[in-house]
C-alpha positions in Angstrom: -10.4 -20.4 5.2 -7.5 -19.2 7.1 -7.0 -15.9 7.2 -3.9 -13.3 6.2 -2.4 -11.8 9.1 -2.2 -8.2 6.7 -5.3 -8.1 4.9 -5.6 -4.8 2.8 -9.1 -3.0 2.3 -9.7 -0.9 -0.6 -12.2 1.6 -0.4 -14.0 1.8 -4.0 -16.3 3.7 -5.8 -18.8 1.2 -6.9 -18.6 -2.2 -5.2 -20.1 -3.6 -8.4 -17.9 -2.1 -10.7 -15.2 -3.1 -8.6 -16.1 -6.8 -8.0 -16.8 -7.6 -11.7 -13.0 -5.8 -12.3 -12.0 -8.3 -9.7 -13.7 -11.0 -10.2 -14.8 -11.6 -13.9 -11.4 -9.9 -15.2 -8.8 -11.1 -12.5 -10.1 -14.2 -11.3 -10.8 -13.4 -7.8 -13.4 -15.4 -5.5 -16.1 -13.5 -3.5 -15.3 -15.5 0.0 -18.3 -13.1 1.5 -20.1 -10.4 0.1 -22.2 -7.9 3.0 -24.9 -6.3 0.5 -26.4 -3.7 3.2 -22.2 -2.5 4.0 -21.3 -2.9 0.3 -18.5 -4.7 1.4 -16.6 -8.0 0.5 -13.9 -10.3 1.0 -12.0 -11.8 -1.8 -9.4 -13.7 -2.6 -6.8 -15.3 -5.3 -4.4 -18.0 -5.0 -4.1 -17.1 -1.4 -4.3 -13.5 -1.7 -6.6 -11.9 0.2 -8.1 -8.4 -0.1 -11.4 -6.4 0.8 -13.4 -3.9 -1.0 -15.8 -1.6 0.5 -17.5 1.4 -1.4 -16.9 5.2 0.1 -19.8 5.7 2.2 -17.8 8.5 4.7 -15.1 9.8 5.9 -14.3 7.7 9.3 -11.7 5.6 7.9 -10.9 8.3 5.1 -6.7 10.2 5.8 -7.8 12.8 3.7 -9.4 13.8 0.3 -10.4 10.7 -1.7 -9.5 11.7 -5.7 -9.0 9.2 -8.3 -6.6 7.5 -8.6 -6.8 5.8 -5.1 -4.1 4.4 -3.4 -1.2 6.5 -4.5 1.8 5.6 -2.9 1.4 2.1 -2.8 0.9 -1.2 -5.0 -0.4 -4.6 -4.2 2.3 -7.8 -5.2 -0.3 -10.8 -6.1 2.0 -14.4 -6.9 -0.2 -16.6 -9.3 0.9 -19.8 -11.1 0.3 -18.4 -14.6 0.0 -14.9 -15.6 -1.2 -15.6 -19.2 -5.1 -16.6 -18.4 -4.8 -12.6 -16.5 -3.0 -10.8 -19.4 -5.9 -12.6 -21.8 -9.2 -11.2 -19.7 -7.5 -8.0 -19.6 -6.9 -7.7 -23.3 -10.2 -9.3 -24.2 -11.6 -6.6 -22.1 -9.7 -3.6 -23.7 -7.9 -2.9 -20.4 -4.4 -1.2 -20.7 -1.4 -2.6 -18.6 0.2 0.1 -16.7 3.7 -1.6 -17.5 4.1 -4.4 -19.9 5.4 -7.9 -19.0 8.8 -8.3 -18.3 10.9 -10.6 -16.4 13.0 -9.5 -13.6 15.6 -11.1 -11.2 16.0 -9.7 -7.5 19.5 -10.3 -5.2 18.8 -12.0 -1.9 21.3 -12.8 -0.4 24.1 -14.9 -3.1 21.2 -15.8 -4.8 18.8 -14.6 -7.6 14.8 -14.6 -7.6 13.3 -14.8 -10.6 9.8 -13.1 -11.7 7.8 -12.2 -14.8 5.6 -9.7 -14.1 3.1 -6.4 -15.2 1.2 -4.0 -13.7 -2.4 -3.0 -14.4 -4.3 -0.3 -12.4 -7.6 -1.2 -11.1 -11.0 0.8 -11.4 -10.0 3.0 -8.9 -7.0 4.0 -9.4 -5.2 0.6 -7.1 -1.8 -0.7 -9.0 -1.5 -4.3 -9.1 1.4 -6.2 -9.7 0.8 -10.0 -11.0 3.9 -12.1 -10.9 4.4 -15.6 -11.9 7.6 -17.2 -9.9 10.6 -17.9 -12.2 13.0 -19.5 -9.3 16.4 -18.9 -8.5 19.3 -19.0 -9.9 
């Protein structure tokens, strides 16, 4: 596995929580899991993330208060967002903004995307977006 050059890593709560959100819900793949540091590495369709639980401050910027991660949201490209929007709703898990397709200028050209947002167990806003093309 090669990896990202920008890799985020969420600081959670409850590494177990978090993993079965990940994992179980989203589809994510545990590439590595460190037990004793609570941490792993995971990844979807070439999106790559870690998770470690809070265990102090040293790479805490300031107060950590649900929700995490304000400020900022993670863009994750996969094939098909239908098998996603299923688990969640199977799982009784509220979108944060419903699917919609949307079209983006670059350039002369259009890129298309249909997309939603969903807010992990922590508070982390994730964007899944299936590629329409360009028009």
């Amino acid at each position: 596995m090669k990896l990202n050059t920008l890799i985020p890593e969420l600081t959670v709560l409850n590494i177990d929580v978090s993993l079965n959100f990940y994992t179980k819900i989203l589809g994510f793949k545990i590439e590595y899991f460190r037990e004793e540091d609570k941490f792993a590495f995971i990844s979807l369709n070439g999106a790559q993330m870690m998770l470690e639980e809070y265990n102090n401050e040293l790479w805490s910027t300031g107060s950590l208060e649900y929700p995490f991660g304000r400020g900022i949201n993670f863009s994750i490209e996969v094939p098909d967002i239908n098998p996603i929007l299923e688990n969640l709703k199977n799982n009784n898990i509220n979108l944060k903004l419903d699917v919609e397709e949307k079209w983006y200028r670059k350039g002369t050209k259009l890129l298309g995307e249909k997309h939603f947002l969903v807010m992990d167990t922590d508070g982390y806003l994730l964007r899944f977006l299936e590629d329409l093309g360009e028009k």
